[in-house]
N, C-alpha and C positions, 0 to 999 in steps of 0.2 A: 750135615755134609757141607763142606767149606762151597764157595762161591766156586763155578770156573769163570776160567778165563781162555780165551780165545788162544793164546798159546799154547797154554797145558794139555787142551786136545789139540791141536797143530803138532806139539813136538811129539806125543806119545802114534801117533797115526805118521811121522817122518821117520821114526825108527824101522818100520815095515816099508818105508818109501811110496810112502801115499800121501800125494799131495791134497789139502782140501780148498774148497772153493767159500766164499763167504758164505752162502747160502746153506753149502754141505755142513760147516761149524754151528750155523743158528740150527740145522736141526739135529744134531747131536746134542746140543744141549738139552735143547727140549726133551731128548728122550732120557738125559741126563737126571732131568727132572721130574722126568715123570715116573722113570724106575729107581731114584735115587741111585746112579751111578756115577761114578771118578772117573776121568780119562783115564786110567788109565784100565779101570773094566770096560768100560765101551768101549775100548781098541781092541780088548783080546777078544771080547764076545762079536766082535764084528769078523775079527781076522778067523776064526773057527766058524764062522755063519760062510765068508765065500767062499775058503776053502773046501767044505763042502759043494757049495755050487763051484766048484771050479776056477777058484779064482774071480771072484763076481766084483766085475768093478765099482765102485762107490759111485751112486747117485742119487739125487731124491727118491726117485721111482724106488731103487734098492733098498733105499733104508724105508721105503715102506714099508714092504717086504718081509724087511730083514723086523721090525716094530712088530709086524703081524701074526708073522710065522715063529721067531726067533723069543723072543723080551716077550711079548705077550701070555703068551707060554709058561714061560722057565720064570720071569723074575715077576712081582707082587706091586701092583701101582703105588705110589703112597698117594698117603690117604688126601683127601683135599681138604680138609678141616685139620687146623693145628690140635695139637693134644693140650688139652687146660690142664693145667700144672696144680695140687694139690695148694687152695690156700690155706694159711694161718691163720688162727682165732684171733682174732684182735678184739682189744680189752678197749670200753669205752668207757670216758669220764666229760665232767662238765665241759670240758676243753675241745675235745673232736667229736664231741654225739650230733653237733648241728651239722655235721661235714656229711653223715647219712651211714647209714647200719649196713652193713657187707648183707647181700640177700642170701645168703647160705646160711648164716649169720641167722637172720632173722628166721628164715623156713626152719631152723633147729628149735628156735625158742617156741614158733607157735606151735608142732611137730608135740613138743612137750606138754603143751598145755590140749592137747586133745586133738590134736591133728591128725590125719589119717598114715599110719605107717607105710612101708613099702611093704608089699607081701614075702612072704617068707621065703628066703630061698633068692631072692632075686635084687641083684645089685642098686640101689637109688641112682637114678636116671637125673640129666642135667636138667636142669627145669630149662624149658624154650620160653627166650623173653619176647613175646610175642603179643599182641592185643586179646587174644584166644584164651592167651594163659597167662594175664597178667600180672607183675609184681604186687605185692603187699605195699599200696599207696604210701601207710604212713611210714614206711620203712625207707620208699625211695629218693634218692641222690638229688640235691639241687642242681649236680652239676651234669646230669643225666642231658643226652642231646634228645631236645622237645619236637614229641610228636603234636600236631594238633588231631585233637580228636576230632571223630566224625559223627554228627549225626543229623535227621532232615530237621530238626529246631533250629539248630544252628543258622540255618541259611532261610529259616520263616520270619516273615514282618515281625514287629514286638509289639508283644499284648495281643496273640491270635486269639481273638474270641471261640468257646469251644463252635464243633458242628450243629446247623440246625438243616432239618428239612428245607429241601430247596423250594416249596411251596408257601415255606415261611423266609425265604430270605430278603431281605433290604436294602442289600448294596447292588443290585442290577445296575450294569451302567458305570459301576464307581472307576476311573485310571487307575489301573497299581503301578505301571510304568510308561515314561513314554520319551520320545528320544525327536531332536529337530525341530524346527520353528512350529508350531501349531498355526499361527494366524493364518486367517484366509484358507484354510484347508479345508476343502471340500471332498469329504469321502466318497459320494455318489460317481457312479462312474458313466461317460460320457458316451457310451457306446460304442468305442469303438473294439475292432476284433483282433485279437492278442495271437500270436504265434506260437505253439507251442513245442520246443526241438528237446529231446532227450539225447543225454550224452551216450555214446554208445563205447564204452571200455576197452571194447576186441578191438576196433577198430579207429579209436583214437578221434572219433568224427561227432559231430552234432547231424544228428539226423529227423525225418518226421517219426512221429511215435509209430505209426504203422507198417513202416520199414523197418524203423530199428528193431524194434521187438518182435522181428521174426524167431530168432534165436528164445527168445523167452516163453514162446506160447510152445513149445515140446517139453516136456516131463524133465523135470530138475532128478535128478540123478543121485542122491545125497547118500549120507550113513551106509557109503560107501568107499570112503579116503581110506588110503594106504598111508603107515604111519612115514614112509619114506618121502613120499608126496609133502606129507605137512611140517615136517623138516626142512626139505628144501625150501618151500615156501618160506618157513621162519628166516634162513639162513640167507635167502637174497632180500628179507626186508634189512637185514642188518646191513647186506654187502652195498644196498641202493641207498642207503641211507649215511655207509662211510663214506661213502666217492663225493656224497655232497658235502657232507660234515668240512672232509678235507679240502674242498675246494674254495667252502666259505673262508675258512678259518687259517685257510695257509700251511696246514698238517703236514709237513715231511714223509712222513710214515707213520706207520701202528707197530705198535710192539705187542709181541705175544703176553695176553694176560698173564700168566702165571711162569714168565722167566723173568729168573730174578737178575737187576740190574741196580748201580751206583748211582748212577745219574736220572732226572728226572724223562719220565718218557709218556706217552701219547696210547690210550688203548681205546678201543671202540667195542661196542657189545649187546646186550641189551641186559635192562634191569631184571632181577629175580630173587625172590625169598629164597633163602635158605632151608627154613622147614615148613607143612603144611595148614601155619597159620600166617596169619596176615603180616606186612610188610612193616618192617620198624626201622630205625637207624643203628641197630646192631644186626638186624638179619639181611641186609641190601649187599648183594653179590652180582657180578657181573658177568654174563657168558658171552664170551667171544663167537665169533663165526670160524665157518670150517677154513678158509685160507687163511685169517691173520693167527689163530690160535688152536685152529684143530678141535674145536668145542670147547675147549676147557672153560673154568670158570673161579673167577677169583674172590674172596674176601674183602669188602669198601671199608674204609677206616673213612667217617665222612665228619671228623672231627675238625678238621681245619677248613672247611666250607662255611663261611661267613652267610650263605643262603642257598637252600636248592627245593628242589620239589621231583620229586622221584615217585613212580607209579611202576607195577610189573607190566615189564611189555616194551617201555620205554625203552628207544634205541637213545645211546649217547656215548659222546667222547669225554674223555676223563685226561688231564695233565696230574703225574704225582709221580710216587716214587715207591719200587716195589723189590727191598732188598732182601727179605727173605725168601720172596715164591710163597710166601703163604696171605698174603693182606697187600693190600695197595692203598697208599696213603693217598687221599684226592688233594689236590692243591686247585682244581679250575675244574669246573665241568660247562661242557658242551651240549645244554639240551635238543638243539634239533634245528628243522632248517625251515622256514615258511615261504613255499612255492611263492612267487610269483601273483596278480592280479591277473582275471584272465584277459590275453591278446585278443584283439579283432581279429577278425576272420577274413578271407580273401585277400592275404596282405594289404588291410588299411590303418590308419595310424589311427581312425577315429570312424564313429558310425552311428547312428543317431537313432534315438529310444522313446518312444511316444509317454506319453503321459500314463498310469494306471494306479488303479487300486487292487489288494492281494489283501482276503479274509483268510488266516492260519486259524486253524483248529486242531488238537488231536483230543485223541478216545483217554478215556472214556464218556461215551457220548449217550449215557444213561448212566443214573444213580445208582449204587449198590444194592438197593433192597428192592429195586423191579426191574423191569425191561421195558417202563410207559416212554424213553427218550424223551423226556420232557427238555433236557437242555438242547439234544440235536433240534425239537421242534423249534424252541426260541432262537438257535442260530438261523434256521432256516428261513424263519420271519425278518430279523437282520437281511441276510442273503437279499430277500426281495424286498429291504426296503433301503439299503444302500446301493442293490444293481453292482457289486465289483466285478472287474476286470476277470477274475482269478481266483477261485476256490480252493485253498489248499487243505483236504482233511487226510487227517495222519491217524492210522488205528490206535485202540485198539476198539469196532464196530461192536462184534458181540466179545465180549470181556470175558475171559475166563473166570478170573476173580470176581465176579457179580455172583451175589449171595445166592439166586434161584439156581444161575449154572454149579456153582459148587454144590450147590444141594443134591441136583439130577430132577428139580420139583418142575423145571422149563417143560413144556409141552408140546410146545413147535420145536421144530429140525431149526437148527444154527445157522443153514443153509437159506432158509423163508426164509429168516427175520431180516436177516443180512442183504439179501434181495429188496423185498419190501420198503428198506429202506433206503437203498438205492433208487427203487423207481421213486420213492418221494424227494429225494435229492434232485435228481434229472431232471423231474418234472419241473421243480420252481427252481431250478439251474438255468433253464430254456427258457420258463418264463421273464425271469432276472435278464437274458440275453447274456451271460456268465457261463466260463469252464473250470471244471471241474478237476482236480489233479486227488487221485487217492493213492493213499500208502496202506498197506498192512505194517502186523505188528505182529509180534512174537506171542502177544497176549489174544489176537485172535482163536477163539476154540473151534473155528472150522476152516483154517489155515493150514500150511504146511509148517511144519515148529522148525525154523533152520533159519540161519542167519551167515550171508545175506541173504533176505529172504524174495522168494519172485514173488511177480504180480498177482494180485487175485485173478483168478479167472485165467492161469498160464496153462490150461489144457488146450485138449483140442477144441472146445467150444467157445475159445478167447474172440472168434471171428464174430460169432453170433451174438455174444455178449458186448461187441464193440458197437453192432448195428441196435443191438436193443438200448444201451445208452449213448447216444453219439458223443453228449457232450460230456463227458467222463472219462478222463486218461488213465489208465492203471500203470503204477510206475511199481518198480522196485525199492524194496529198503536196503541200503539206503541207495539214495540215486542225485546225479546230476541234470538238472532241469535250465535250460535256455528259454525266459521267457520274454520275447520282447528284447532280445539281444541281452537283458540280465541275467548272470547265471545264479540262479539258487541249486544250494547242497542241500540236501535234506534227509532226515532220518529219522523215524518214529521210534528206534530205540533209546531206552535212558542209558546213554554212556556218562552224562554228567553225575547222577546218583552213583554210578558204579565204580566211578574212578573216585569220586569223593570219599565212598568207601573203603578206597585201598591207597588212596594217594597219602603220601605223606610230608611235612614242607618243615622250615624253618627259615623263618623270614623275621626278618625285623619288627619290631608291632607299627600299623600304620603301612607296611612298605608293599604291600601286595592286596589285591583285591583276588578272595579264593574262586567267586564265581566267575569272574573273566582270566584268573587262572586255569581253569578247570575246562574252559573252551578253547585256550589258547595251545593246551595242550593236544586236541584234535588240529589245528593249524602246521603245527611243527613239527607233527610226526605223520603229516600228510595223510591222515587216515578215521576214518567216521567209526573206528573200533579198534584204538590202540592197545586196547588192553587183552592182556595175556598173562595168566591164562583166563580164560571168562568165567563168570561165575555156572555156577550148576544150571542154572535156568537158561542159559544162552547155549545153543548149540552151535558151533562156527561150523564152517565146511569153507577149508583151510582152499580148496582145488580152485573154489570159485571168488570166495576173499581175495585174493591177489587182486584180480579184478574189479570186482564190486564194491569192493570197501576202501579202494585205493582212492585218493582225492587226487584228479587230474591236476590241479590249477586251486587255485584260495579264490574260494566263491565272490560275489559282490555282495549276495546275502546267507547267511547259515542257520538254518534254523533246528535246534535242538529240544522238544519238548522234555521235560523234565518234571518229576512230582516235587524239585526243589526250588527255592524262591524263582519268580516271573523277572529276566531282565530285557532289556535291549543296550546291546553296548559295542561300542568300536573296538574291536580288538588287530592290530594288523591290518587297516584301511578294510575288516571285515565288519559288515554290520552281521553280529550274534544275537539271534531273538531266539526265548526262551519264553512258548506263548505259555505253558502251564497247562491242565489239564481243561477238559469243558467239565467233568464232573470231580470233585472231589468226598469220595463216601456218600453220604447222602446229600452234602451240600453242594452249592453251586461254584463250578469252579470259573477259567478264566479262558480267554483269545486272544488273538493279535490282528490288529488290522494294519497296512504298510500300506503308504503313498509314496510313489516315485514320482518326481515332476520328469516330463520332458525335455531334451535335452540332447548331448552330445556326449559316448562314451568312448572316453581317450584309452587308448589300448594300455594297459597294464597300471590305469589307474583307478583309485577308489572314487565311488557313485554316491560315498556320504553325505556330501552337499544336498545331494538329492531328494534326500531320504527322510519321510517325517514315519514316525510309526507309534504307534498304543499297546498298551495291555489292558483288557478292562475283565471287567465282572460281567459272566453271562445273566 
């Protein structure tokens, strides 16, 4: 179908004397586009559509209508995928075999030599170039655009000695990472008593934990979403995420993804595969939202992007050129916007932060082949022999993945143990003169499985559980936490594993660092769970995500547990600690401890100066 143009439906709709408006032309074409029609069939299917209704005047609202009841109907969408054109066998000699073997090409010849046929009766299917079902390595293209692959080696120290029993281990105590001046740092904590405010989402407010979480201690409601519900939601992260896009970058407008235009143009969307395996640099399409594009979704050609990093989920602007309707060539992209440091409160420019220390830990807080918590006992021993400020433990307590619970050979209720070892926390919590901050985990097995997930203990006996531990705050995953006028984000799910396993980049060699990539990506897309859609194991509940997953403000501190290498690093005036696990399999895994010096915090400035922090060997 030739291109239109703004006239050619202007002059065929003047012949009936019907003037249009700019607005009325952009959505004619669109539906132009959508049912493969010529101005001059959308005039007569329009002029037969009011007459019917009587003369029905031309407006958007109408041509809703006229889309829904009319064209939807009668005329056949085209398809959103181009049609691949049958290629030619091309004949290879010394001359072009290093330039790389056509893959049709190649799947014919090993096909021949014992390859499994199509079954009978039923046409050969396009192979999807996908991670899932990948090409024939020594077949493929030098000039193929490079995915880096993903795996957790990739991001382990070199030369990991294998696992030993954590009974036999010898690095107790050893730094794996550590970030800020060491001298003179004194871990032990001086006693004094730390503030603990929890952000509250609904309300936009820092409040006490026993206020805020009224709303959290009644029955979460889940595996109950309407698929309309979780649409909308998707459709205003895009739409909150364009207004900023455009604000930073000076955006004019967004053009509808999939109208085809001359001139280079501006589109907004979010990233998405094409088919049901993982993301590549021929499978990355883009879906618009309902106002700039009506959902559609287009085809990326991301061959002239000199560097990018693209994960599904991913909201972004894109500059390129999109003259058939069916591919959009990128020239720039737009990954995303990073909030803000967070303001002082009360309208002041600045507010002052006492001195402390913050022990992070997360689960697994027992070795694989028992449930003796032999690393939670040695953190506990730490605990009461540095006295901090601030306890932070992140699930997952009783581990699903522990060898007795997968067996069923456990003998106590999930319920004890998880108790029991709460009251041994409390106890040398109180004694330490230290509070306590716990997170669940999706890996908890006597948890609710849902993400964001609420507090332990969100029933109605959250009250009596609060008086049987005082010093112990039950937050949500993930949650915003104000300690001491600093605000930590925190989260016990691995987003960082998850995204690493579906992110895909092309950077320079030397130009990017993956693991404060892969953080910075939660920064810019304002959210402690940007990825979409989630793996099988994550169950989202889209009603309550808006809220709970949403990042008010760019923390002072972030903290992301992850089974992949331990860092601390500035990202975005943010400090990212990546404490690692306390158990890894049978051996012993790692922690974090953070000293903040006292001080003054300048509203929407970073607290780095401030900042010394460790990773070590339990």
């Amino acid at each position: 179908m030739a291109l239109l143009q703004d006239e050619a439906i202007k002059d065929e709709f003047d012949i009936f004397g019907i003037e249009l408006t700019h607005e009325i032309i952009d959505k004619l074409k669109e539906l132009c586009v959508t049912y493969s029609l010529d101005a001059e069939r959308v005039a007569a299917e329009w002029i037969a559509f009011s007459n019917v209704r009587k003369n029905l005047t031309i407006s958007l609202e109408n041509l809703d209508v006229f889309d829904r009841e009319k064209l939807a109907k009668k005329m056949q969408r085209t398809p959103q995928t181009p049609l691949t054109k049958k290629t030619q066998q091309r004949v290879y000699n010394i001359d072009n075999v290093s330039e790389g073997v056509n893959i049709h090409d190649a799947e014919n010849l090993y096909n021949t030599y014992g390859g499994t046929p199509s079954s009978k009766g039923t046409a050969a299917q396009k192979r999807q170039l996908t991670p899932e079902n990948p090409t024939i390595k020594r077949f493929q293209s030098n000039m193929r655009s490079p995915v880096v692959p993903f795996s957790p080696a990739s991001f382990s120290p070199v030369g990991a000695t294998p696992s030993k029993k954590y009974r036999l281990r010898t690095n107790a105590g050893d730094v794996v990472a550590s970030f800020g001046n060491l001298d003179n740092i004194k871990w032990q904590s001086r006693g004094q008593n730390c503030t603990i405010k929890w952000y509250d989402p609904l309300n936009n407010l820092l409040k006490e934990e026993k206020e805020s979480l009224k709303d959290l201690s009644k029955n979460f409601k889940y595996m109950f979403q309407k698929l309309t519900a979780k649409a909308s939601v998707l459709n205003e992260m895009i739409d909150d995420m364009a207004q900023q896009l455009q604000e930073k970058n000076n955006i004019e407008e967004f053009s509808h993804v999939s109208l085809p235009v001359q001139e280079e143009v501006t589109l907004v969307g979010r990233i998405c595969c094409d088919s049901l395996g993982k993301l590549n640099a021929k499978s990355v399409i883009l879906e618009g939202s309902r106002d700039t594009s009506a959902g559609c979704f287009i085809h990326l050609d991301l061959s002239d992007l000199k560097q990018y990093s693209l994960f599904p989920g991913q909201v972004v602007a894109l500059d390129g050129i999109n003259t058939s309707g069916q591919k959009f060539v990128v020239k720039k992209l737009y990954e995303g916007v990073v909030q803000p440091l967070p303001a002082c409160s009360d309208e002041k420019d600045q507010i002052d932060c006492s001195e402390m220390t913050v022990l992070i830990a997360a689960g697994p807080f027992s070795t694989s082949d028992n449930l003796a918590f032999e690393p939670l006992a040695d953190l506990v021993k730490l605990m009461w022999r540095d006295t901090p400020d601030v306890v932070i433990l992140m699930g997952p307590f009783v581990d699903v993945k522990n060898d007795l619970i997968e067996s069923g050979t456990c003998t106590n209720s999930f319920e004890e143990i998880f108790k029991a070892k709460l009251a041994e926390i409390s106890s040398e919590a109180s004694s330490a003169g230290c509070q306590v901050i716990v997170l669940p985990s999706y890996r908890d097995v006597h948890h609710d499985y849902v993400y964001p997930q609420p507090p332990f203990f969100h029933h109605n006996s959250r009250s009596e559980t609060l008086k049987e531990f005082p010093n112990l705050h039950f937050m949500p995953d993930p949650c915003v936490v104000d300690i001491n006028n600093v605000l930590f984000g925190i989260t016990s799910s691995d987003i960082m594993f998850q995204l690493g396993a579906e992110e895909i980049s092309f950077n320079p060699p030397g130009a990017s660092d993956r693991m404060a990539r892969l953080a910075e990506h939660l920064l810019t897309q304002q959210s402690f769970y940007p990825l979409y859609p989630s793996p099988e194991d994550i169950n989202v509940d889209y009603e309550v995500f808006d809220h709970y997953a949403h990042m008010p403000t760019t923390p002072h501190v972030l903290i992301l547990p992850s089974d992949l290498k331990q860092f601390i690093k500035e990202i975005q005036g943010c400090c990212c600690i990546n404490p690692g696990r306390l158990s890894r399999g049978q051996a012993g895994g790692t922690f974090s401890r953070l000293h903040i010096q006292a001080g003054v915090i300048i509203s929407q400035q970073s607290i780095l100066p401030s900042i010394t922090a460790q990773v070590l060997k339990i």
